[in-house]
C-alpha positions as MATLAB code, in Angstrom:
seq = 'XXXXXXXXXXXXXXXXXXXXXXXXXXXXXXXXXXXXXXXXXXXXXXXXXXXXXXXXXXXXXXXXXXXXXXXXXXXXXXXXXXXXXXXXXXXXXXXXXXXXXXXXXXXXXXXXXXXXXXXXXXXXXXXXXXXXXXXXXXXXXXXXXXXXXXXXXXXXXXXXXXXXXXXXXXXXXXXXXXXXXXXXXXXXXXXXXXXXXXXXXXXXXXXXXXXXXXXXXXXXXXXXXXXXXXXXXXXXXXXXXXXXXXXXXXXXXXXXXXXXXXXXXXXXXXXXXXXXXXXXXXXXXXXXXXXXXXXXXXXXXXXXXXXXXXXXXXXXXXXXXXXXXXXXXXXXXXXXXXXXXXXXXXXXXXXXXXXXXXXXXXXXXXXXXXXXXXXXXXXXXXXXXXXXXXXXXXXXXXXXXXXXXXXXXXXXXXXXXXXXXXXXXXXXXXXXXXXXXXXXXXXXXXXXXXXXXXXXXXXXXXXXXXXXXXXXXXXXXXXXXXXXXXXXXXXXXXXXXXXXXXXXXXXXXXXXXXXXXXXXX';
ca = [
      13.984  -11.568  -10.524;
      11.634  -10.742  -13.827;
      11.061   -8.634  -16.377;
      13.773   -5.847  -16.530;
      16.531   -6.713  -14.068;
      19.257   -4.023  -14.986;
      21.928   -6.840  -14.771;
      22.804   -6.329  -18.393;
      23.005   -3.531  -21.615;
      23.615   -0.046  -20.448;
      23.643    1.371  -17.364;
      21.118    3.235  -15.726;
      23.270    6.544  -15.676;
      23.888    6.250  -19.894;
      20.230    5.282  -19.719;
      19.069    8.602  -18.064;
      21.764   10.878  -20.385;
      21.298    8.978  -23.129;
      17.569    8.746  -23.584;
      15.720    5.344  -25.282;
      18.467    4.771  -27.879;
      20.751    3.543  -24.753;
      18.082    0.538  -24.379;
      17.442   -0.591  -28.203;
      18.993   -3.646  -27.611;
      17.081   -4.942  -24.122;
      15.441   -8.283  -24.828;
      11.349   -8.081  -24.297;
       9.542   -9.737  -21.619;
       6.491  -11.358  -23.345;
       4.347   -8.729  -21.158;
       5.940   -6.055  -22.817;
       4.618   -4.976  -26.562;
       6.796   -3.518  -29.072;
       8.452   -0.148  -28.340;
       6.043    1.180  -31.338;
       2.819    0.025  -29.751;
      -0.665    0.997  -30.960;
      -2.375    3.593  -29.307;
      -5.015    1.015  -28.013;
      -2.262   -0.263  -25.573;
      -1.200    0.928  -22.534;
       1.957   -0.583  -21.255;
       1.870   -0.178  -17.398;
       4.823   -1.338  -15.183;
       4.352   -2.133  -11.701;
       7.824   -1.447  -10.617;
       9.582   -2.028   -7.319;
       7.876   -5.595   -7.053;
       7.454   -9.260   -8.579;
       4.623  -10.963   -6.804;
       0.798  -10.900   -7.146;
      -0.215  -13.757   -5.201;
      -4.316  -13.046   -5.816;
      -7.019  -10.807   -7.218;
      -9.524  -11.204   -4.901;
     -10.277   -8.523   -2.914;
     -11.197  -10.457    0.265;
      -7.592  -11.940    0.371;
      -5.686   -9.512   -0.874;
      -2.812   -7.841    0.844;
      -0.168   -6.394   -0.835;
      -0.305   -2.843   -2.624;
       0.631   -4.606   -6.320;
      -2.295   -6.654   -5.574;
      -4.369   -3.511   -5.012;
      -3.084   -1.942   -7.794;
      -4.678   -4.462  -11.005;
      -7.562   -4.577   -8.769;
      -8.602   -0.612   -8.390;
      -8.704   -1.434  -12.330;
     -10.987   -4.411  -12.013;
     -13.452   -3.724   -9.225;
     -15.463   -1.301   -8.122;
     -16.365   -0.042   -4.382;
     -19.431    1.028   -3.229;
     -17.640    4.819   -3.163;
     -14.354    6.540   -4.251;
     -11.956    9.089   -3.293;
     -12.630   11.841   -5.942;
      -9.192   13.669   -7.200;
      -9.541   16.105   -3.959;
      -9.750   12.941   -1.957;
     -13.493   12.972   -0.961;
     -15.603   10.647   -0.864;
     -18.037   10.240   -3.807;
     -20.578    7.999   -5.265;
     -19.152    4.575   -7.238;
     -21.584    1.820   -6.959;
     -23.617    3.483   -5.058;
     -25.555    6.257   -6.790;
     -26.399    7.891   -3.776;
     -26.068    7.071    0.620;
     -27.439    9.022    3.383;
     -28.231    8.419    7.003;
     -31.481    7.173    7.537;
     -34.163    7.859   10.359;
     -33.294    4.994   12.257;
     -29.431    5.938   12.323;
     -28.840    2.986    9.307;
     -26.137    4.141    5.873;
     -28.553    3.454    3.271;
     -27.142    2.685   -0.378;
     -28.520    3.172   -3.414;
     -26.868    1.366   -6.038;
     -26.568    2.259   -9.985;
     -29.448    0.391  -11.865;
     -28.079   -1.828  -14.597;
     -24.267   -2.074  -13.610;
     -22.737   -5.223  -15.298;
     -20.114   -7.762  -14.210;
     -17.536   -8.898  -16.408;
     -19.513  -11.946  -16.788;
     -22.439  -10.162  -17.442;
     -24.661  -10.890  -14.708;
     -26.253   -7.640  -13.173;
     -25.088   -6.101   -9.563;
     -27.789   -6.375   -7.064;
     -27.874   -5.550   -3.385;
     -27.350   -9.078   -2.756;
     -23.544   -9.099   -3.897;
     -23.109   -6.189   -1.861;
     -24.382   -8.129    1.423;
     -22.641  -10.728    0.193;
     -19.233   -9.003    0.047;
     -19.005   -8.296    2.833;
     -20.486  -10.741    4.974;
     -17.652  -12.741    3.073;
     -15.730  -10.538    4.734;
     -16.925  -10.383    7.939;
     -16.699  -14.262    8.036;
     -13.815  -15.778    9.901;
     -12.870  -18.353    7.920;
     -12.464  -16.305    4.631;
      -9.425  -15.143    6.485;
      -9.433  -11.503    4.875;
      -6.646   -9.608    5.973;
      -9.112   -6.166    5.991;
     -11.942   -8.177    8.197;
     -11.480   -5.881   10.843;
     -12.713   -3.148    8.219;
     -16.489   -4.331    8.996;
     -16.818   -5.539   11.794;
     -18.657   -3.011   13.196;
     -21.395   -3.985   10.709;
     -24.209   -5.511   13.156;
     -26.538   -6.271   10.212;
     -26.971   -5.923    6.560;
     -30.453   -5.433    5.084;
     -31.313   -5.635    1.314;
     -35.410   -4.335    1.078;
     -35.089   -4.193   -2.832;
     -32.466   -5.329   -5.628;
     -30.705   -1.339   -5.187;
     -31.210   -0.829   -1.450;
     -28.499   -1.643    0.885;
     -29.137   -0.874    4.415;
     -25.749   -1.231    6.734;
     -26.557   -0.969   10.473;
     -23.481   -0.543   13.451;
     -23.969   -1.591   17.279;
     -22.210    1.119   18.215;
     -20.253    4.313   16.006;
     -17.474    3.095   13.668;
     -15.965    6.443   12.321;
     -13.914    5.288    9.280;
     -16.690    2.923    7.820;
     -17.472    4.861    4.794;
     -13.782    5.260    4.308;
     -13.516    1.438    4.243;
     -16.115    1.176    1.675;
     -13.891    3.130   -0.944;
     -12.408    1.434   -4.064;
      -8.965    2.063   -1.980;
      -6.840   -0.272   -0.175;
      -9.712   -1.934    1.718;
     -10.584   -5.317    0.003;
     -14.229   -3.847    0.229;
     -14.601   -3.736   -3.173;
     -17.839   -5.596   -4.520;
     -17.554   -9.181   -6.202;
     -20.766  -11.263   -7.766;
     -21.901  -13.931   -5.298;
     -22.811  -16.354   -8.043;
     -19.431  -16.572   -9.496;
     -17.166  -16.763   -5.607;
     -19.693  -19.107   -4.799;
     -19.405  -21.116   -7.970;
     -14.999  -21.501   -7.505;
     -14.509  -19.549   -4.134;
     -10.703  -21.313   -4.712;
     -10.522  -19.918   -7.996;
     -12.305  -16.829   -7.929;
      -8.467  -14.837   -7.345;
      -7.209  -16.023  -10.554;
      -9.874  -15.738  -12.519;
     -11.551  -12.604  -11.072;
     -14.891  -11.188  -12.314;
     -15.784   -7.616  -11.250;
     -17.671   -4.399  -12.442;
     -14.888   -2.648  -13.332;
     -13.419   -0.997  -16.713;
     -11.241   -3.290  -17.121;
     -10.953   -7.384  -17.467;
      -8.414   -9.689  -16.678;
      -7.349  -11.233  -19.827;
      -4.026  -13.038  -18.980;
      -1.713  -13.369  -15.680;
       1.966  -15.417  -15.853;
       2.722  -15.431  -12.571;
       5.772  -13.212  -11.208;
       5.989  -12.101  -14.804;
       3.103   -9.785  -15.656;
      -0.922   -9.244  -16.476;
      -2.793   -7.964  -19.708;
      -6.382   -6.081  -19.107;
      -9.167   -5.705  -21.424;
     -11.692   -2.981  -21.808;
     -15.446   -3.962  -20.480;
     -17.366   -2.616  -23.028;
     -20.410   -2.906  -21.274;
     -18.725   -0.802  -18.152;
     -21.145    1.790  -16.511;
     -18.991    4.810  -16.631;
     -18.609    4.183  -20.523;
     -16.183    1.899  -22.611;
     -12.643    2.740  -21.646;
     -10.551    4.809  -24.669;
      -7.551    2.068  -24.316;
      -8.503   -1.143  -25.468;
      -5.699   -3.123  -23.727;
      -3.293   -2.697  -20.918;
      -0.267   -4.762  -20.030;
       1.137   -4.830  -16.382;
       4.825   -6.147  -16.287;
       5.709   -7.134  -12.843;
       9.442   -4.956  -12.658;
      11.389   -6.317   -9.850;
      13.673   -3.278   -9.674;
      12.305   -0.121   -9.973;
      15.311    1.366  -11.859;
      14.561   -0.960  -14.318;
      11.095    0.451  -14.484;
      12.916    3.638  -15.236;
      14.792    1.910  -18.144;
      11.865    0.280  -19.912;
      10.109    3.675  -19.906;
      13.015    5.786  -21.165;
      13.124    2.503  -23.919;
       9.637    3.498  -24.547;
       9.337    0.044  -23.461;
       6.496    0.983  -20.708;
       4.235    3.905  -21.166;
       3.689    4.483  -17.325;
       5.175    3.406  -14.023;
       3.853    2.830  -10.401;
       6.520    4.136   -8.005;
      10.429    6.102   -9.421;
      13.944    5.690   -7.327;
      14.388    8.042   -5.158;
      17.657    8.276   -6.246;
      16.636    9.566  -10.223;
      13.672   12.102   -9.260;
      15.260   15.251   -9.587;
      17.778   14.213  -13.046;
      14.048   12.932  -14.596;
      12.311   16.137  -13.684;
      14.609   17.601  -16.318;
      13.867   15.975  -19.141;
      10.874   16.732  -21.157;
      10.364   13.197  -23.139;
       8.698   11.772  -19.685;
       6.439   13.508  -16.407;
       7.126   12.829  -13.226;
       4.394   12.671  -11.073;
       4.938   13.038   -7.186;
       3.184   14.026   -3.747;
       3.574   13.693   -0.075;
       2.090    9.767    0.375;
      -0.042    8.013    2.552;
       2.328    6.112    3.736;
       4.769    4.968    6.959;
       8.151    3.190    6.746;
       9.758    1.928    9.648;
      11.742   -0.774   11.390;
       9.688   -4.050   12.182;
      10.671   -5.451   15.070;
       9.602   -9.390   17.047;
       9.084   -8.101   20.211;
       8.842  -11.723   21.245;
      12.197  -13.265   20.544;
      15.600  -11.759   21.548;
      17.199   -9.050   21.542;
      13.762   -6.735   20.866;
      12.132   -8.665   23.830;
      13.363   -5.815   25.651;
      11.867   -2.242   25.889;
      15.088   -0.262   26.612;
      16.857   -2.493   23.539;
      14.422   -1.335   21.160;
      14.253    2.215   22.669;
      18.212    2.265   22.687;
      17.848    1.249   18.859;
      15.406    3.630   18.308;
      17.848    6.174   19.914;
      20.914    5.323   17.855;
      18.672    6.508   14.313;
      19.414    9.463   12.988;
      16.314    9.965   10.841;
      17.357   13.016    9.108;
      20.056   11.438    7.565;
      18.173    8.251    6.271;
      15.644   10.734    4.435;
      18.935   12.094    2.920;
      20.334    8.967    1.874;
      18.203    6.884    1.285;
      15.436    8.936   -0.324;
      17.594   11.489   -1.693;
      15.454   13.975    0.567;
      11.935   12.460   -1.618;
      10.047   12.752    1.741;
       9.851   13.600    5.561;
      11.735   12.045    9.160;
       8.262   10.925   10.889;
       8.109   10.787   14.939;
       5.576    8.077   14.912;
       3.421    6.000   12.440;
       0.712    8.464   11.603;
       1.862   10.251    7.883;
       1.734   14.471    8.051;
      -1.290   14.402    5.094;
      -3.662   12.929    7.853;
      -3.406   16.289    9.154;
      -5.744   15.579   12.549;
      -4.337   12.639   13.727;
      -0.378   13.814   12.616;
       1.737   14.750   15.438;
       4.962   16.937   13.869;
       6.243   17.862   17.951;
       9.622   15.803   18.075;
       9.761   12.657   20.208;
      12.609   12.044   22.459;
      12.883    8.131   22.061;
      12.212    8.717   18.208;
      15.104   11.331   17.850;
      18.694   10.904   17.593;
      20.203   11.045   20.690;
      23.508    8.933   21.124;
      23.953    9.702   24.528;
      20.757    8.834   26.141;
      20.940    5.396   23.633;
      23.737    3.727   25.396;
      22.294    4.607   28.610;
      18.936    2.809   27.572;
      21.351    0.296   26.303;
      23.052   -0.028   29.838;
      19.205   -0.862   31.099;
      18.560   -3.416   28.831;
      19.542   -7.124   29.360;
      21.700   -7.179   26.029;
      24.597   -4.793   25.643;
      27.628   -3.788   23.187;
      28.371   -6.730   20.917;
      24.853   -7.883   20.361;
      23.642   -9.972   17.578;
      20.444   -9.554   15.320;
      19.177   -9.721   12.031;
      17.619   -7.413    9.864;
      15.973   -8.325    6.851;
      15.407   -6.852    3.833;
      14.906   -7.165   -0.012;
      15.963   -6.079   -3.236;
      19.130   -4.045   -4.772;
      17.994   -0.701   -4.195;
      16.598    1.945   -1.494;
      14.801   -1.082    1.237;
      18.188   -2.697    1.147;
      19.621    0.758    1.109;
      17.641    1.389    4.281;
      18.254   -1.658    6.330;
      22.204   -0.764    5.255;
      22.291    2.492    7.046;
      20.363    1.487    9.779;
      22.123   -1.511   10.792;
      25.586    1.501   10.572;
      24.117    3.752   12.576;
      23.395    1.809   15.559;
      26.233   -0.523   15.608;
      27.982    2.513   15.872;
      26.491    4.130   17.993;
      26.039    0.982   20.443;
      28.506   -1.162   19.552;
      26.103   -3.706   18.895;
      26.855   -6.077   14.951;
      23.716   -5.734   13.464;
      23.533   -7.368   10.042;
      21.258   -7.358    7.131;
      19.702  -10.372    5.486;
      18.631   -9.853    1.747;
      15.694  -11.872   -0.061;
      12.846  -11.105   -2.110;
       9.551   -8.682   -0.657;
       7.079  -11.652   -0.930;
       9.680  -13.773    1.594;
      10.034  -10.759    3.801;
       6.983  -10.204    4.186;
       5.625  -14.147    4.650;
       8.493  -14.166    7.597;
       7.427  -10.896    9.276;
       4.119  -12.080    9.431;
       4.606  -15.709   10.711;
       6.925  -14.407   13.331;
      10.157  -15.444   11.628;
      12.162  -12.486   12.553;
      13.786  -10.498   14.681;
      13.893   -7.179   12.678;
      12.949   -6.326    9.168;
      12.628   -2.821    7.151;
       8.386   -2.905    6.429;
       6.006   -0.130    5.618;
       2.369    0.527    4.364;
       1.845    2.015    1.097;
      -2.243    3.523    0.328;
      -3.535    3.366    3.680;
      -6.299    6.110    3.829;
      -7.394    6.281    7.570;
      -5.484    6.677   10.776;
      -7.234    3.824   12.439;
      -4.744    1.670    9.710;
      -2.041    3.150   11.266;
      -2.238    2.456   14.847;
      -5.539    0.060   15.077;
      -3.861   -2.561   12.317;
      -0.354   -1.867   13.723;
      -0.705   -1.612   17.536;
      -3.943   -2.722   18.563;
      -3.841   -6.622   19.924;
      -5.961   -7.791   17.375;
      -4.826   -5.856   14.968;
      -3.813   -7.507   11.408;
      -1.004   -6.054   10.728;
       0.631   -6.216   13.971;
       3.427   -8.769   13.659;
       5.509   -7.348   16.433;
       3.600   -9.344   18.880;
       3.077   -6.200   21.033;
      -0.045   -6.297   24.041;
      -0.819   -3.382   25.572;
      -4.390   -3.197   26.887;
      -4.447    0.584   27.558;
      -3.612    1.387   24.137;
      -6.190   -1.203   22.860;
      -8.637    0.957   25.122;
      -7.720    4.480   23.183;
      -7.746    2.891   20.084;
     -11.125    1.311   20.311;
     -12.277    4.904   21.529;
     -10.598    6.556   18.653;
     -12.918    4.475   16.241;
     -15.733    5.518   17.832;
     -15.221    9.293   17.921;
     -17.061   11.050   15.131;
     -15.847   14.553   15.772;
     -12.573   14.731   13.459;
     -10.575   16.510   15.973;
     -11.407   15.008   18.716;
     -10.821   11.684   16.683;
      -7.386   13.223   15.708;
      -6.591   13.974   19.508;
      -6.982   10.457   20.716;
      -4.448    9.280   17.744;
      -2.137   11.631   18.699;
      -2.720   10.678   22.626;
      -1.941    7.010   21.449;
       1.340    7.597   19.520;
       2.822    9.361   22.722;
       1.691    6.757   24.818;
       2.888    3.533   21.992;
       6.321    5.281   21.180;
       7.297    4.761   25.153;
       7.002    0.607   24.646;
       8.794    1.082   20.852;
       7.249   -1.827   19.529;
       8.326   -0.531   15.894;
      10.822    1.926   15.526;
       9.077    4.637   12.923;
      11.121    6.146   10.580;
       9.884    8.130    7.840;
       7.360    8.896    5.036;
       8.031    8.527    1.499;
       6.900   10.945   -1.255;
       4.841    8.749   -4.321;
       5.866    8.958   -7.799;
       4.683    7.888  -11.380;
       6.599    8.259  -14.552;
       4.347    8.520  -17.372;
       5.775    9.158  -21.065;
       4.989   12.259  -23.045;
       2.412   11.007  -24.983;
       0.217    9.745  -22.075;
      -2.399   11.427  -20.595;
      -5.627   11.701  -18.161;
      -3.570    9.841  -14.881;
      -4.825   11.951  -11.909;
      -2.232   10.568   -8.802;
      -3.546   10.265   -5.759;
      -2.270    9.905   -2.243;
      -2.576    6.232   -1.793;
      -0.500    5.488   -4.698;
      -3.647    4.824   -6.927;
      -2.955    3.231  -10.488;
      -5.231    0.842  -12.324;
      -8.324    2.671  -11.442;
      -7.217    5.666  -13.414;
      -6.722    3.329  -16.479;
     -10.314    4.112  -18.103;
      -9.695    8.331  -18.098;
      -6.670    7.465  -19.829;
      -5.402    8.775  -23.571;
      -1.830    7.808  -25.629;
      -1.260    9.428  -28.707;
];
């Protein structure tokens, strides 16, 4: 654990009465400044997690990553603060005759290096992407792309076999690892390039101590104008009451997530703002539908069963968001199914008698895993109560750190393990990346080739409610099989200091891209 582990000098409760004399005393990280900080420094925790392991878009794949680099990169578009889509690098797209997206880029955008963007680092990006062996985690993202034609230095011409619906979503400077990086300098130290990133963003990396922290500097040269803060330091907060701690110390000026636990005492004071909204988000229970006991349908349905989702939202987020009967979050409104879900509601009764169906009964042994001191531990807790008690089964919890969890979920080291996505914009992320056989993010191991059908439809469907319908179609048909036992979806939340200004949250949990609009003082 780093930074600000809460393990010693007042508690968080005296911290939260008390106000930043309680935290005086707390030794400094070196990516923390002085609690009287210029104005020309923004101190910006990343709280709730430890690990960057790159800053390269193509291999990036954890939201912390995604977080320094919305503050480094650009995409060819953004979501604007009503969540459409608007112009980024791109000055202007359309639809051309021939059924092409046609880009025109900004004339006389720099990179950090100060070479100038052309329409060749945009083909390049993402045929670096497209590429197999890059091994992006986001390939899938565009590989509907059939070709990619440059006519001029500020023309990009993107052409699709066949209709991908959420392609101009995945060109967005959001959690896509779309975002636009100079061919000359990947090409140059394609090993390197995610420590020492170069981009066309507001903001330069400057310094990065691993599991410790970064420090940003302002590009002066950047297109939408030189950024008011000259220099922002990201301390990696394991804990993200500690997060809460170094801002009431007035030892951070702005966090990315809050406890659940704190919202509603910090909504009272008036030193700090809480921001918060419904999230893009899903949380759930990750289960290896290949190894034992969640090899078998009616076990994981019987699991399912024994959850009383209500009461995790209570406890464990304090009532800071919403039970969920599938994957799909309620703000993508379409494709969101709120109609209750017998094998995703609590139902004790009809558990045990999926449990009588199933090859492992009362008394059986797994392993959940989870990580942390607060609410992902929390959740895994109350979990593995509710169904041993309901089934009889002794479900136990294994604790580590998120970066372990989450290499052993994905290698197939696991039986069962509290996961969720955090600033996924599209329902095909959802369900395609979850469920789908080849989709990325589907470390259950789950195969079902009439879902894979529906889902590859659902891509293709340009009408938004009909696109909506087939998502909805493929939860109800998914949730039968339980491959992953949803749960809920969390509300977002940023604690930003009094002084501190110009931070317009989004949906997806946003954060260094909002850096530049940004005033202290």
């Amino acid at each position: 654990m780093t930074g600000f582990s809460g393990s010693a000098g007042p508690t968080r409760r005296h911290v939260l009465a008390g106000g930043g004399a309680a935290v005086a005393a707390l030794a400094q990280p070196w990516t923390m400044a002085p609690a009287l900080a210029q104005s020309t420094t923004l101190r910006a925790g990343i709280t709730g997690y430890n690990v960057v392991n790159t800053l390269d878009p193509a291999l990036a794949a954890l939201i912390p990553e995604f977080y320094v680099l919305w503050g480094i990169y650009n995409g060819l578009l953004k979501f604007d603060a009503q969540m459409q889509l608007v112009p980024d690098l791109a000055e202007s797209y359309r639809v051309a005759d021939d059924g092409a997206l046609e880009f025109k880029l900004r004339q006389g955008v720099k990179f950090h290096d100060g070479s100038t963007l052309t329409s060749d680092d945009v083909k390049f990006t993402l045929e670096r992407l497209m590429d197999e062996a890059t091994r992006s985690p986001n390939r899938s993202k565009v590989m509907a792309i059939s070709s990619i034609e440059v006519p001029d230095a500020l023309t990009v011409r993107l052409k699709t076999a066949e209709p991908f619906a959420p392609l101009l979503t995945f060109l967005s400077n959001a959690r896509t690892g779309t975002q636009i990086v100079p061919r000359r300098a990947v090409t140059a130290d394609p090993q390197g390039f995610g420590r020492r990133p170069i981009g066309t963003g507001p903001y330069s990396l400057r310094a990065w101590d691993a599991n410790q922290g970064l420090k940003l500097s302002a590009f002066r040269e950047y297109f939408g104008g030189a950024p008011a803060i000259a220099e922002v330091d990201i301390p990696l907060i394991a804990e993200e009451s500690s997060g809460v701690t170094a801002l009431l110390g007035r030892q951070v000026d702005l966090t990315s997530t809050a406890p659940f636990a704190d919202i509603p005492q910090l909504e009272r004071r008036t030193d700090i703002r809480v921001l918060k909204q419904p999230g893009l988000n899903t949380r759930f229970l990750s289960l290896n539908n290949l190894k034992p006991p969640f090899d078998d349908v009616h076990f994981r349905r019987a699991v399912s069963l024994a959850i009383n989702r209500e009461t995790l939202v209570r406890i464990v987020l304090f009532g800071e968001g919403v039970a969920t009967p599938g994957l799909i979050p309620p703000s993508l409104g379409a494709a969101y199914d709120p109609a209750p879900k017998p094998l995703s509601t609590f139902n004790a009764a009809r558990a045990r008698e999926e449990l009588a169906k199933s090859r492992y009964g009362a008394g059986t042994q797994a392993t959940i895993l989870t990580w942390g001191s607060g609410w992902w531990k929390r959740m895994g807790e109350v979990v593995a109560a509710q169904v041993n008690q309901v089934l009889g089964t002794r479900l136990t919890i294994e604790v580590t750190e998120a970066n372990t969890v989450f290499s052993r979920i994905r290698a197939g080291d696991y039986q069962a393990g509290t996961w969720g996505w955090l600033g996924m914009i599209d329902p095909d992320e959802y369900s395609y990346d979850l469920l789908h056989s080849d989709g990325w993010r589907n470390f259950a191991g789950y195969k079902n080739p009439r879902l894979d059908t529906l889902l590859v439809q659902a891509r293709r469907e340009l009408d938004t409610a009909k696109r909506g319908a087939l998502y909805r179609q493929s939860e109800a048909m998914w949730i039968e099989d339980m491959p992953v036992i949803p749960l809920f979806c969390s509300n977002i939340h940023n604690l930003m200091a009094a002084n501190v200004s110009g931070f317009t949250q989004l949906p997806y949990s946003n954060f260094a891209d909002q850096f530049a609009n940004m005033r202290m003082g």
